[in-house]
C-alpha positions in Angstrom: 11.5 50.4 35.2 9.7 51.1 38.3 8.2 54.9 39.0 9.8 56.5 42.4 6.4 55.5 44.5 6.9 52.0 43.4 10.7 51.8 44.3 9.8 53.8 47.4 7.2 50.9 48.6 9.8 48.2 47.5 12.8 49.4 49.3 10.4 50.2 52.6 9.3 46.3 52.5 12.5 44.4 51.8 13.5 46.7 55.1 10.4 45.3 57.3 12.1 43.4 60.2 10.9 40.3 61.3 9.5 41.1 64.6 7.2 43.9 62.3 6.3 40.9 60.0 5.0 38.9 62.8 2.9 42.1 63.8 1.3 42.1 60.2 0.5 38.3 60.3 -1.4 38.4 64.0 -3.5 41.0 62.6 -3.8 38.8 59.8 -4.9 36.1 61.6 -7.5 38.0 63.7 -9.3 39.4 60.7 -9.4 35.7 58.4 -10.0 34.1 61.7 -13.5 35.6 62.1 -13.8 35.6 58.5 -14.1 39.6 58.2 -13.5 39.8 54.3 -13.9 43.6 54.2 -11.1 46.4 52.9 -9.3 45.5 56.1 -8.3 41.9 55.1 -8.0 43.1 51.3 -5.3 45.8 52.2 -3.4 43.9 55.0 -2.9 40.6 52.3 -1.5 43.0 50.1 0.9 44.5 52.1 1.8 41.2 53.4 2.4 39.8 49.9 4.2 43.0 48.7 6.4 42.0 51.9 7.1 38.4 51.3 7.5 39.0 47.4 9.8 42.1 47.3 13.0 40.4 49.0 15.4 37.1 47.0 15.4 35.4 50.4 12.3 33.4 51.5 10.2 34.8 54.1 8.6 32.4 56.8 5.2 32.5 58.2 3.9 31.2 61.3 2.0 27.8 60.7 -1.7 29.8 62.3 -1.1 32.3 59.4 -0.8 30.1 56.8 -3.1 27.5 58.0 -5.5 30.7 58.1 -4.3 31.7 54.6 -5.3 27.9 53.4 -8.9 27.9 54.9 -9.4 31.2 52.9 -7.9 30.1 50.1 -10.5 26.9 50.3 -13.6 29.0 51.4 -16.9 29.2 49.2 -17.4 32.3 50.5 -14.4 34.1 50.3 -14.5 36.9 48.0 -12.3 36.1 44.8 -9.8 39.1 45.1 -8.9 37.7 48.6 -8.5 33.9 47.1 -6.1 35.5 44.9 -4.3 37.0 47.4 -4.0 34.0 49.5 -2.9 31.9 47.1 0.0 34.7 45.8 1.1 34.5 49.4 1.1 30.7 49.7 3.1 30.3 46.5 5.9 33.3 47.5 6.7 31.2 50.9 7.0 27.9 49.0 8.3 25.2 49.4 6.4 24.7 53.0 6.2 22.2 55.6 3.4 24.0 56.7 0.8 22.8 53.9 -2.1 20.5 53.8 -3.8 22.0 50.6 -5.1 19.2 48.4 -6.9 19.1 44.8 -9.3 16.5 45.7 -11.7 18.2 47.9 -12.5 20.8 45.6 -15.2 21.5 43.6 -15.1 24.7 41.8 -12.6 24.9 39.1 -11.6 28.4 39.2 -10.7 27.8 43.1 -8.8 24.5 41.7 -6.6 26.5 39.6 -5.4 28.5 42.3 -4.6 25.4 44.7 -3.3 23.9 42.0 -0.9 27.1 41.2 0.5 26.8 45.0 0.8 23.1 44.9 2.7 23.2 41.8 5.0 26.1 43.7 6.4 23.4 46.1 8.0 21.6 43.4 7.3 18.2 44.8 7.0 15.7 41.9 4.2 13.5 43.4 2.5 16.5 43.4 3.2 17.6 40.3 1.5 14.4 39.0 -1.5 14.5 41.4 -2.2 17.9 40.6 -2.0 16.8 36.6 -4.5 14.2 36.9 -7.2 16.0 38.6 -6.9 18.9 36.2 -6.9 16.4 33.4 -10.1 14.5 34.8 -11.8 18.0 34.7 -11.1 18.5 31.0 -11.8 15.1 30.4 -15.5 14.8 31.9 -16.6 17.1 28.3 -18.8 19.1 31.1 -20.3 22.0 29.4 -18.0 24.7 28.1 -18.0 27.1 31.6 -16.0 29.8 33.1 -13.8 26.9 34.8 -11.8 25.0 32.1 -10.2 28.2 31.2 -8.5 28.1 34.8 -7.0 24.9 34.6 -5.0 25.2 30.8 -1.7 27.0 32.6 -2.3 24.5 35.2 -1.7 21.5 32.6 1.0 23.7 30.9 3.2 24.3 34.0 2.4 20.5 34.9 4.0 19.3 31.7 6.8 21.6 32.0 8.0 20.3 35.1 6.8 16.5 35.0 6.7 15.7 30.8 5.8 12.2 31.6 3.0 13.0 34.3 0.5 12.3 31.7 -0.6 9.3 29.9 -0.8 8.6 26.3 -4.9 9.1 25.8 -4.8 11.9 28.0 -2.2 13.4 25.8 -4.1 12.6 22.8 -7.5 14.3 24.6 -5.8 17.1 25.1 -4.7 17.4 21.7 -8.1 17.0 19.9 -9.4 19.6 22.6 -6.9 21.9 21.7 -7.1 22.1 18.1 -10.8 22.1 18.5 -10.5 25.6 20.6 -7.6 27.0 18.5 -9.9 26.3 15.2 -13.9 26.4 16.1 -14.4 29.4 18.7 -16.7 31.5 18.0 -16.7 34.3 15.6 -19.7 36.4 17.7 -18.7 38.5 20.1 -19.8 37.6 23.8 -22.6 38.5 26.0 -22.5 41.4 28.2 -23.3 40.5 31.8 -26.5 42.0 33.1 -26.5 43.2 36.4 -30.2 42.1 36.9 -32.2 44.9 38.0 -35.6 46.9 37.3 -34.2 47.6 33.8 -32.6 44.9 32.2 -34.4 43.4 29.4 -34.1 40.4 26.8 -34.2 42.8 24.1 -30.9 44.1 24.3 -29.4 44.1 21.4 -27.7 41.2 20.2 -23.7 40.8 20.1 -22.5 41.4 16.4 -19.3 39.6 14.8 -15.7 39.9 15.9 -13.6 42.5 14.0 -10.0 42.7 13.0 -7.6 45.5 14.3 -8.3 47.7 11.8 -11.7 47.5 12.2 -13.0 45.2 9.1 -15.5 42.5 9.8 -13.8 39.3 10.4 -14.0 36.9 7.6 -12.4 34.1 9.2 -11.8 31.8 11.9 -11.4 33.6 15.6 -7.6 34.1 16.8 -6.4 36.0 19.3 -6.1 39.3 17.2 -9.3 39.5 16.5 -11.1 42.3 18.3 -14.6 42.5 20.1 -16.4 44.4 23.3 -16.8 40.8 24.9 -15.5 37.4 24.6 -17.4 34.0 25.2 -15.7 31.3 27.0 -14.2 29.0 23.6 -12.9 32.8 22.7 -11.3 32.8 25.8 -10.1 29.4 25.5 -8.7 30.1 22.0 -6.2 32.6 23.3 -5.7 30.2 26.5 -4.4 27.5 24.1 -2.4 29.4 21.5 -0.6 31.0 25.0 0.4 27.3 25.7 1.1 26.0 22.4 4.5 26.2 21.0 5.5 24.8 25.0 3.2 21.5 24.5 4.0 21.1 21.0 7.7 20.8 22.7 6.3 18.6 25.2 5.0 15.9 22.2 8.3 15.9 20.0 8.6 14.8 16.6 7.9 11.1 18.1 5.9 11.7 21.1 3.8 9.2 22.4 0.9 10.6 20.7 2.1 10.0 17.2 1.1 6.0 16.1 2.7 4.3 13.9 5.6 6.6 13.8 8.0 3.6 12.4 5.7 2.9 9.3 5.7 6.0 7.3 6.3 6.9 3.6 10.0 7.5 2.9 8.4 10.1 0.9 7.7 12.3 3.8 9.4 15.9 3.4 8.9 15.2 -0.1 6.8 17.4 -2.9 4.7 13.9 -2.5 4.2 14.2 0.9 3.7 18.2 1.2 0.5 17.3 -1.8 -0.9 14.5 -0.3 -1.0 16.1 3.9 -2.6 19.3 2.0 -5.7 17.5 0.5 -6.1 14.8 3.5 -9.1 15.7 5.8 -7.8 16.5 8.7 -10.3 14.9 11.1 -8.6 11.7 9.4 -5.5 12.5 10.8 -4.3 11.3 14.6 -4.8 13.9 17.3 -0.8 15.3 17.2 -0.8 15.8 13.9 -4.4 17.1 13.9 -3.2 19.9 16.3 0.0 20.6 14.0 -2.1 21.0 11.4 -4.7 23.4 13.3 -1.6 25.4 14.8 -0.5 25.8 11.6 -3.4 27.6 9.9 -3.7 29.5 12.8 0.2 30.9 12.7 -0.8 31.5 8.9 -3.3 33.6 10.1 -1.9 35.6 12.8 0.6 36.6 10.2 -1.7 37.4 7.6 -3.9 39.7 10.9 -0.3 41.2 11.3 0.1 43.1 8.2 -3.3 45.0 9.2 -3.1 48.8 10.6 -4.0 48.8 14.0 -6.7 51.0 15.0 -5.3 51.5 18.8 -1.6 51.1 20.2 -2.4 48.0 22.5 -3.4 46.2 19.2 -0.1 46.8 17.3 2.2 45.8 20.0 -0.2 42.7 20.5 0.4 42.2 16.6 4.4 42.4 17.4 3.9 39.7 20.1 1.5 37.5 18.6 4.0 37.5 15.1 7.2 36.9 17.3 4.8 33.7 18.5 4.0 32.4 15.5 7.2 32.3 13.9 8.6 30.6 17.1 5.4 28.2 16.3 6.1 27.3 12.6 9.7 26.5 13.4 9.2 24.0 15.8 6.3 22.6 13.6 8.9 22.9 10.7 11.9 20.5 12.7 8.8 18.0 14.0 7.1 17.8 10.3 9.3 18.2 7.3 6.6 18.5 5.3 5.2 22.1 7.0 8.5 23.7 5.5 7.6 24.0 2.1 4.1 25.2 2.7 5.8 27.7 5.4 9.1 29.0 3.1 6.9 31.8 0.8 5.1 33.0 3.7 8.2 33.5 5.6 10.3 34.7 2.8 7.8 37.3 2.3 7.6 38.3 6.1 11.5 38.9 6.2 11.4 41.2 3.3 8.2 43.1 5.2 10.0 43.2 8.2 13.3 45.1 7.3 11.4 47.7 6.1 9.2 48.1 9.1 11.9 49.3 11.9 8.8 49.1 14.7 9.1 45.1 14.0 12.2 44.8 14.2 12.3 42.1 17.3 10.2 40.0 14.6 13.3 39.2 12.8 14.6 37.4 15.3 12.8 34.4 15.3 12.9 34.9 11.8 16.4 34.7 11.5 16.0 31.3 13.8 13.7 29.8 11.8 16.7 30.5 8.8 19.2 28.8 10.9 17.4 26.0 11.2 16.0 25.3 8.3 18.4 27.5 6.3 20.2 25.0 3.7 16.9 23.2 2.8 15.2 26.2 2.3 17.8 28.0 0.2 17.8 30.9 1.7 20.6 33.2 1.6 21.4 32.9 5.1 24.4 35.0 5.5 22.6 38.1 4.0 20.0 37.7 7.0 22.5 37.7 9.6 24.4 40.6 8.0 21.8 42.7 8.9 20.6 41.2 11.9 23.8 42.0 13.4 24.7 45.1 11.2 21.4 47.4 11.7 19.7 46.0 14.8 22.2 47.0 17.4 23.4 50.2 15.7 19.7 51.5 15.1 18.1 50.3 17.9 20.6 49.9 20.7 18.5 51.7 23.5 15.6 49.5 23.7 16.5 47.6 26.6 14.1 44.6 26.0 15.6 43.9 22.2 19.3 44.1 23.7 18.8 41.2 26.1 16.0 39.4 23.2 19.1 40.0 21.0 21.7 39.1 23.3 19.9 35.5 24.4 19.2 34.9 20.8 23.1 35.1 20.1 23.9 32.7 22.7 21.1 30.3 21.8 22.0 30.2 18.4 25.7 29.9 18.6 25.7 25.9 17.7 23.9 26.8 14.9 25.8 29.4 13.0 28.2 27.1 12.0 29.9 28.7 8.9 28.2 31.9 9.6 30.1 32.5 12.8 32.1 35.0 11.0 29.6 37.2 10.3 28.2 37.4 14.7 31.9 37.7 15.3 33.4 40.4 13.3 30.1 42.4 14.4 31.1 42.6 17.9 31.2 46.3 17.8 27.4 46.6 17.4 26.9 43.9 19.7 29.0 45.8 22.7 26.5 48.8 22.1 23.8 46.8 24.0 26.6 46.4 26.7 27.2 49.8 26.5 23.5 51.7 27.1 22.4 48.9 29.2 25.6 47.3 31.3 23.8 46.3 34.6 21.6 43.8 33.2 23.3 42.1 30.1 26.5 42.1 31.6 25.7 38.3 33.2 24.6 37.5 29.2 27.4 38.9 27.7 29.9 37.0 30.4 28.9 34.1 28.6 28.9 34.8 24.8 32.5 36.7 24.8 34.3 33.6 24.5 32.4 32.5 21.2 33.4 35.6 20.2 37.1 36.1 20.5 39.4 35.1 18.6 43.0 35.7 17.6 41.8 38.2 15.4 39.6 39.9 17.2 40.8 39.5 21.0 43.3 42.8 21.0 40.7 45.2 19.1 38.1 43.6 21.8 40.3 44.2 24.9 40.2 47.6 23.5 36.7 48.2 22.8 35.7 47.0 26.4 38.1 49.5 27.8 36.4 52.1 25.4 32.8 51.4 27.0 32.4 54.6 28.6 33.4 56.7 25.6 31.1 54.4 23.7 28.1 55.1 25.8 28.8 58.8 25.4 29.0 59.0 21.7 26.0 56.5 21.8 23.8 59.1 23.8 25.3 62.0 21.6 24.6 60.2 18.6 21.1 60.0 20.1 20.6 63.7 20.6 22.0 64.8 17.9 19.1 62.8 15.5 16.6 64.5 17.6 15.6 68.2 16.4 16.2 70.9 18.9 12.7 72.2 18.4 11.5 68.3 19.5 12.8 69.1 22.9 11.9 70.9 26.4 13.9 73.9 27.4 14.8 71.8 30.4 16.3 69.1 28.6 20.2 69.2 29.0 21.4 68.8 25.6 19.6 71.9 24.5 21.3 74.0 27.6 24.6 72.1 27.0 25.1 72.3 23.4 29.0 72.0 23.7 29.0 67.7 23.3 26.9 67.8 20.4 28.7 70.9 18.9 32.2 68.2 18.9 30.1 65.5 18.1 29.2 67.6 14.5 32.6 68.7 14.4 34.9 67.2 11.5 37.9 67.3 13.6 36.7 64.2 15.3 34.6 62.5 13.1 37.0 59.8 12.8 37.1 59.1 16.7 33.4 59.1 16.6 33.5 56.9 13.6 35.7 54.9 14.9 33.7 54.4 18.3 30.7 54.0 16.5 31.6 51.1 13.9 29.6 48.5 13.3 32.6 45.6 12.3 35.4 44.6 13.7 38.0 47.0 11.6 41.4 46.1 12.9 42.1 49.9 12.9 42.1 50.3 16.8 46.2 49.7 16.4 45.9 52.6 13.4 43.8 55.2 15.0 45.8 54.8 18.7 48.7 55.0 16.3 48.0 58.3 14.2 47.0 60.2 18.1 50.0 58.5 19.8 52.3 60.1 17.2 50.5 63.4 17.7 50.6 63.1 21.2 54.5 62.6 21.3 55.0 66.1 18.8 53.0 67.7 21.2 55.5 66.5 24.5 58.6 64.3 22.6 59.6 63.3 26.3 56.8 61.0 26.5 59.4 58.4 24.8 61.4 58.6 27.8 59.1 59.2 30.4 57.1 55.9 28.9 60.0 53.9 28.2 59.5 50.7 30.0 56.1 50.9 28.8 57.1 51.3 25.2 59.8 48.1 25.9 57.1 45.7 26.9 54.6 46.6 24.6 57.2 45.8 21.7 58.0 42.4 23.7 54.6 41.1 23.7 54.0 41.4 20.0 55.3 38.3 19.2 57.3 39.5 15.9 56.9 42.4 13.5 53.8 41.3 11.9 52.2 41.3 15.2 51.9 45.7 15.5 50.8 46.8 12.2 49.8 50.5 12.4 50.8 51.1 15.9 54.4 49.0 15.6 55.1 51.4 13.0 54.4 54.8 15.2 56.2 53.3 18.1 59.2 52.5 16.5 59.4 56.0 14.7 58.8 58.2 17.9 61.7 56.3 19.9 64.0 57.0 16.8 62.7 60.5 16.4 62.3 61.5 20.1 64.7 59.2 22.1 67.9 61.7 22.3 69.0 63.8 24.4 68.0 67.0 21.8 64.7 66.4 23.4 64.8 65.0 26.6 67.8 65.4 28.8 66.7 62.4 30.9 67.6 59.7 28.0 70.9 57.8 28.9 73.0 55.6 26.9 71.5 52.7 29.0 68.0 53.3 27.1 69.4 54.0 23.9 71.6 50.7 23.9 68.0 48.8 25.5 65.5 50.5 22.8 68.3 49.0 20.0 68.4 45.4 21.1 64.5 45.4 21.3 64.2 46.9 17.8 67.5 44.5 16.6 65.7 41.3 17.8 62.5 42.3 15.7 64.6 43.2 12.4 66.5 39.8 13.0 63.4 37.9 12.6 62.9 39.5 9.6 66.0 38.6 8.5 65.2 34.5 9.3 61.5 34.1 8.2 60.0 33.2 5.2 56.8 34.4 3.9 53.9 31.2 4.1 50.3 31.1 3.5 50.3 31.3 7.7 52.5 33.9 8.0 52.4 36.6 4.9 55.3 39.0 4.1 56.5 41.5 6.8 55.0 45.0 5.3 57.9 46.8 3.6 57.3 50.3 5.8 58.0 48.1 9.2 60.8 47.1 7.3 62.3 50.9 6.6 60.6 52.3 9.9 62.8 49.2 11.6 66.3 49.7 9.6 65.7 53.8 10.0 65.5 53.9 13.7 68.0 51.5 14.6 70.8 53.7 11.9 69.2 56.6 14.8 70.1 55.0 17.9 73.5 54.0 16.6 74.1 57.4 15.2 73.6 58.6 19.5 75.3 55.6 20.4 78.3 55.1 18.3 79.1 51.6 19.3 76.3 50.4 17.7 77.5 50.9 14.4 78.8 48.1 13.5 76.0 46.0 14.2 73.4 47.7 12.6 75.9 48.1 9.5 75.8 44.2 9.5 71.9 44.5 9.4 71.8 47.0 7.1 74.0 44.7 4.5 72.0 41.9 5.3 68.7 43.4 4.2 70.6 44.8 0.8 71.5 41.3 0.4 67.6 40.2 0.8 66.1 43.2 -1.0 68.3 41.8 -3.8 67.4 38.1 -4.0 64.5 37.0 -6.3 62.9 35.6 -3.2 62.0 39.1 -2.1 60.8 40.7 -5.5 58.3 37.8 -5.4 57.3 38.2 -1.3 56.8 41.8 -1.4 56.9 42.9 -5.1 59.8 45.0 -6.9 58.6 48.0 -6.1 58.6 47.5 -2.4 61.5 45.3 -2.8 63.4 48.7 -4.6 62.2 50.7 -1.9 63.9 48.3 1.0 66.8 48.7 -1.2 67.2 52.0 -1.7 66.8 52.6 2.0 69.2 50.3 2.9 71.6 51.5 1.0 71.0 54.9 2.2 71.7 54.4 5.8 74.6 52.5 5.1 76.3 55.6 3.6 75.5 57.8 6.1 76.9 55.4 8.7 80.3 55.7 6.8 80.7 59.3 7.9 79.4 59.0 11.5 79.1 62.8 12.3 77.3 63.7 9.1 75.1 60.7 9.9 74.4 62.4 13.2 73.7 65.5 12.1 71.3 63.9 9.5 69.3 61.7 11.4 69.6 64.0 14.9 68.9 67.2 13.8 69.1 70.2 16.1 65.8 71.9 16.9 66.4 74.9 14.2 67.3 72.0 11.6 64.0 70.5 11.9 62.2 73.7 10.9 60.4 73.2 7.9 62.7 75.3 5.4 65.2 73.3 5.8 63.9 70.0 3.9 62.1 72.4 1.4 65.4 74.7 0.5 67.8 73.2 -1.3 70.6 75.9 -0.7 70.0 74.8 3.7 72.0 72.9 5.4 70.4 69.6 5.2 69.7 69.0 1.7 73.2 70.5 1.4 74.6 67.4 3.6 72.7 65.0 1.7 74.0 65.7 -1.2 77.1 66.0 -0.2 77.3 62.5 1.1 75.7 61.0 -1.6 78.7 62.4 -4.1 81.9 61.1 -1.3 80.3 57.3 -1.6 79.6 57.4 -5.5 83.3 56.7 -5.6 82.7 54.1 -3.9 81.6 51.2 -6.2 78.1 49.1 -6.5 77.3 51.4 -2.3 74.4 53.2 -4.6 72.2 51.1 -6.8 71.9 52.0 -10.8 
């Protein structure tokens, strides 16, 4: 995030016109041109850099500017802060026609690495190549260890990242013995201070003592770069150089790169307990220069690890500890898939790590590339795999869902890793609710990221309850923030923050009354409730105003006629199809017509007829019994208001007695449910043989529906019941013994 000054300056420059930049660039050119290297030239280069950089569309330069802006770049006597100017220029306006920069003229390497850097900016292959070569002949000439090779090692790295081939085989393999040598033998002394000469410097200062570790102990071993010191020499500095570069040019070599010999001849043992023994007690000076490195990269990811389980003495230091373990992991696991045989000397040391790390919540971006290294080396390492993703995806997101670097970390890791779940792709989908909390504190910049991981993560499970939760993402990023607050103590907070002012949010967020919704917002799996808890507020939404059913009518048709059958609702089929037999009369809503009641009844017929034709399967379980009575109930309703229904839902009715009967349904949904499909059945079927009792049974009048009358059994209602039940018992086999 920027601070107000910095957006201030940013929007001011990507608003400069062109006729303004020209301006900028003639003054420019009159102070390089006579070579004035003062605060003048330093300030105007910044502000024309700040211009050219702060805007997604190239800026052009006249060709005197940038010819101007090469000569500086190329000068001896050019001032070093300007150099760096002119070459941070040169590289935002790239690609150029306008350059003649070349590698070959120049002689001091720190000036090379900057040319290089803008030469590699045009993206030209040749180049790319040319550019490679002369840095390599630098490193190859073995000139004394100075303040120049440093310069050129992200030089060879971005050279081998866009050209892989530009090198050749022995300069592949020199660079390999030189960087193991820097990674493993720079110096444990701590560098030099520069004297600035003068009457009172002296060769008796005092002499630089060891490196330390982060928590201040002595170092005991080889230098890496978390170890600590007031200077550095130059292999120090090299050291840190090459471990910055190393995971990308251990890439660049593969498993069978060209600087592996004799790749075709080795041991069919390799991988093996054999193998692991006999690499561990080989010398490895013996060993070629790839696997040489591997080997040195190895003890030094062994070691970082080891450095970060120390207690930091200053901030900077633990969140270089984070970084530098995040490294190292992502080190070992590409050592791991080159060389079988660094698995087994790597599994302890990363089982251990794991266990560290979900105790530690400050490391918590560690475990990504732990949980990488898992997937990829998961079965041979017999790890429980699943258990690591389980709470990858379960705490991560929920705990630590407003740290905008680990949501898009996270997010990227998802995507990268989706061929690799495999099995385990259960476990990132049903957590999709965590996952959305990253979308939901930090939309504008994972929304691209997320785009492209949704459709791993639908499926037909999951796609309704995921249409819902995206729908949901402003409520979710309000109960996020509230859940936020409300961990913070009051007395942690200014008197100016809002929350403490406006107390009313977190007061409802506390408040059992909607814990549920909260809860519900807040999950961490994919619950398949969202049907049940819109289902328990739709019903209480339709007591609170019954001519919702009517007003909502079409509505209500087409959300029954895209369920696709009655096992397609659940929950929310069930509250539906009570509230249009409770509240679709005219007792309620003078509106409803005959039309609806007769349209409402063929919906609700054509989903109790496909209960009546299916058959329970593996694919397609039992219909739930209280669809099944919700579904007979409310049709025995409709025809009660609409008396030429009868018939037809009489013939239903006798249908599902017939069913509830056969063995076919004891076994399908069990005799107690079974008994219960029955029993209604039967039920309804008697009322329907008196028509106007039916009526006054299932449509109640307002004073009816009062509670006294279903708990008094001298009312009216329990009264009718009764009643009705003794007229049928004459009626043999209508009640069931």
């Amino acid at each position: 995030m920027f601070t107000a000054g910095a957006e201030s300056l940013l929007r001011q420059a990507r608003e400069i016109r062109d006729e303004e930049l020209g301006r900028l660039c003639s003054r420019v050119c009159a102070l390089l041109g006579r070579e004035d290297w003062g605060s003048d030239a330093l300030d105007a280069l910044r502000r024309l850099f700040l211009i050219v950089s702060a805007t997604k569309h190239s800026r052009r330069l006249e060709q005197p500017c940038v010819e101007l802006l090469q000569a500086a770049l190329c000068s001896p006597t050019c001032p070093e802060q300007l150099q760096l100017l002119c070459a941070a220029v040169l590289r935002e306006v790239s690609p150029s026609r306008s350059l003649s920069l070349t590698c070959d003229r120049v002689q001091n390497t720190q000036q090379l690495g900057l040319v290089a850097s803008v030469l590699l900016a045009q993206g030209d292959r040749k180049q790319v190549c040319s550019v490679g070569q002369c840095a390599l002949r630098v490193l190859e000439s073995r000139q004394p260890e100075g303040p120049g090779l440093r310069h050129l090692l992200p030089v060879v790295s971005k050279v081998t990242n866009l050209a892989p081939d530009a090198l050749h085989e022995e300069q592949t393999n020199t660079l390999n013995r030189r960087l193991g040598d820097w990674l493993r033998h720079a110096s444990v002394q701590q560098g030099v201070a520069h004297s600035s000469g003068g009457f009172f410097s002296t060769p008796r200062a005092r002499q630089p003592g060891p490196v330390t570790e982060v928590d201040g102990a002595v170092a005991t071993d080889f230098f890496t770069v978390l170890s600590t010191g007031q200077h550095f020499t130059e292999d120090q500095w090299l050291n840190v150089q090459a471990f910055s570069m190393l995971r990308a040019w251990l890439l660049h070599g593969g498993p069978g790169g060209s600087s592996t010999p004799d790749a075709d001849d080795r041991s069919e043992l390799e991988g093996s307990t054999l193998s692991v023994l006999s690499a561990a007690s080989t010398a490895s000076h013996l060993l070629p220069p790839q696997e040489r490195l591997r080997e040195k990269a190895f003890e030094y990811c062994q070691r970082l690890i080891e450095q970060s389980n120390r207690r930091a003495l200053r901030k900077a230091d633990s969140e270089l500890q984070k970084a530098c373990l995040v490294e190292a992991v992502l080190v070992l696991d590409v050592l791991c898939r080159q060389d079988p045989s660094f698995l087994y000397r790597t599994l302890s040391c990363l089982r251990a790590l794991h266990a560290r790390l979900c105790g530690d919540p400050t490391c918590v971006r560690a475990l990504l590339p732990v949980a990488q290294f898992f997937l990829h080396h998961g079965e041979a390492a017999a790890v429980d795999a699943e258990a690591v993703y389980q709470h990858l995806c379960t705490r991560i997101p929920a705990e630590h869902f407003h740290s905008p670097l680990l949501a898009l970390e996270f997010v990227q890791f998802c995507r990268a890793s989706l061929p690799l779940f495999g099995r385990h792709l259960g476990v990132l989908r049903s957590s999709f609710p965590n996952l959305f909390k990253f979308l939901a504190w930090s939309s504008p910049p994972l929304t691209a990221e997320f785009v492209a991981l949704l459709p791993s993560l639908v499926d037909a499970g999951t796609a309704v309850e995921m249409l819902d939760l995206l729908l949901d993402l402003p409520c979710l990023t309000a109960a996020l923030d509230l859940q936020l607050r409300s961990s913070q103590a009051a007395s942690e907070k200014p008197l100016w923050d809002v929350s403490v002012r406006a107390a009313g949010c977190l007061e409802a967020f506390r408040d059992p009354q909607y814990q549920a919704l909260f809860q519900h917002l807040l999950r961490a799996k994919a619950s398949g409730t969202t049907e049940r808890v819109l289902s328990s507020q739709f019903l209480a939404l339709c007591t609170r105003r019954p001519s919702l059913v009517v007003e909502q009518a079409k509505e209500l048709l087409e959300f029954m006629g895209s369920l696709g059958g009655p096992h397609g609702g659940g929950h929310m089929l069930t509250s539906v199809v009570w509230a249009i037999g409770e509240y679709l009369s005219v007792s309620w809503d003078r509106r409803c017509t005959v039309e609806q009641i007769n349209k409402f009844f063929e919906a609700l017929e054509a989903l109790l007829f496909e209960v009546t034709q299916l058959r329970p399967s593996a694919a397609l379980p039992a219909c739930p019994p209280q669809v099944i009575t919700v579904l007979m109930t409310t049709l025995t309703k409709l025809a009660s208001r609409s008396q030429d229904l009868i018939p037809r839902v009489s013939l239903f009715l006798s249908k599902m007695r017939t069913l509830a009967q056969s063995p076919a349904a004891g076994s399908a949904h069990g005799e107690e449910d079974a008994r219960a499909v029955l029993t209604r059945a039967t039920e309804l079927l008697n009322l329907l043989k008196m028509p106007s009792v039916a009526q006054f049974v299932l449509t109640p009048s307002a004073e009816v529906s009062e509670p006294r009358y279903h708990r008094d059994t001298n009312t009216a209602l329990p009264l009718a019941l009764s009643t009705v039940s003794r007229l049928v018992e004459r009626d043999a086999g209508l009640l069931p013994r």
